[in-house]
C-alpha positions, 0 to 999 in steps of 0.5 A: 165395340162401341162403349161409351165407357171407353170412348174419348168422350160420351157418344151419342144417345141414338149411337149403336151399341154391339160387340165388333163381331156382332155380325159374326159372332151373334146376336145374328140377325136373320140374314147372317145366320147359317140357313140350314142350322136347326133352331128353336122358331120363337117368331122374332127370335130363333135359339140354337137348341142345346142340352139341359136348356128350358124355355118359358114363354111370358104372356101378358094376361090382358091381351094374351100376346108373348111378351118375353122369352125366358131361358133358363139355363146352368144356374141362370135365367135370362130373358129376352125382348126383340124389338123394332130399331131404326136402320141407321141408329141404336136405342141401347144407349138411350134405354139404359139411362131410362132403366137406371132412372127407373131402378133407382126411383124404386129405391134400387141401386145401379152399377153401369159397366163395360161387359161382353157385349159393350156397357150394362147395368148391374142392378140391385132390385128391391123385393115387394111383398113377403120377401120385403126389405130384400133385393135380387140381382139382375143384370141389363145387357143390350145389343143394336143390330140391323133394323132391331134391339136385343134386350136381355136380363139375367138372374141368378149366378149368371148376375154375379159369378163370372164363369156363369155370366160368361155361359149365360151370354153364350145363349144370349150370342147364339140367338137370331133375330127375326126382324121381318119386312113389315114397317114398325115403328122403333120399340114396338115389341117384335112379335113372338110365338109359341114354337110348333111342337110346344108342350108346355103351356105359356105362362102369365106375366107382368112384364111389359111389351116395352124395352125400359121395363126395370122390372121383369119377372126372373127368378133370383 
């Protein structure tokens, strides 16, 4: 796994960041997945469809694009952002430091660490408006493939309870990214769609098309 937290010394910004059995285990890229398994077609990803599993899909009001998928599932939700990536390096590594920047500029607190899928942040959110003085708890995780960068945040008992994080990050493996051929330059957002079929509406959202947004719309 490359982690900078148990190298011999701090790697470079631009060093991929994934599990070793990425290519096995998942996040898969297009090209390693099992062609005839069914999944749930979002455009830049594909979800192994399982029970008792919701999507929401986020659209940014102003352009009317998908911007994010939300997934909620045993007491967890997580949200998930593909994006362009250059061939031979990563952007985890690099993003992660731009989100704890962010995080703790907003009065929030971080906690870097050493998770299933190589290093993350453990963040404690401050809470505007009614709920003011308050923080949730979401928890940034980050895997570099072939061409793309899979960002994923979660809420709810999949932020602080193990067994959840660990039935949480088993969605987050079984996603497949759809990088497609066409030239992008590295963090545009990969587009997403609603899947043929849908019958629940997208719903509007202030999340941002770009990877370093500290600040997505989960529920605590």
């Amino acid at each position: 796994m490359t982690d900078p937290l148990l190298a011999d010394g701090p790697l470079p910004d631009d060093a991929k960041s994934a599990p070793d059995d990425r290519a096995e285990a998942g996040p898969l890229d297009e090209g390693e997945a099992n062609a005839v398994r069914p999944y749930v077609d979002l455009g830049g990803v594909k979800l192994v469809p399982r029970a008792d599993l919701q999507l929401r899909l986020e659209v940014d009001e102003s352009s009317k694009r998908v911007v994010a998928v939300s997934i909620d599932y045993a007491g967890s939700t997580l949200q998930v952002q593909p994006f362009a990536a250059p061939r031979s390096s990563g952007l985890w590594h690099e993003i992660r430091h731009q989100i704890a920047e962010q995080i703790r500029s907003q009065g929030g607190e971080i906690t870097e660490r050493s998770g299933s899928f190589g290093p993350e942040l453990l963040a404690r959110i401050p809470v505007n408006g009614a709920q003011a003085g308050t923080t949730r708890v979401a928890r940034f995780i980050g895997v570099d493939g072939p061409r793309w960068f899979l960002r994923g945040v979660v809420a709810g008992e999949g932020a602080a309870d193990a067994t959840a994080a660990a039935a949480i990050d088993d969605v987050f493996r079984s996603i497949v990214v759809v990088r497609g051929t066409t030239p992008m330059p590295p963090r545009d957002l990969i587009p997403l769609q609603v899947p043929q079929g849908a019958t629940t509406a997208p719903t509007t959202s202030s999340t941002s098309a770009s990877p370093t947004t500290s600040a997505p719309s989960v529920s605590s």
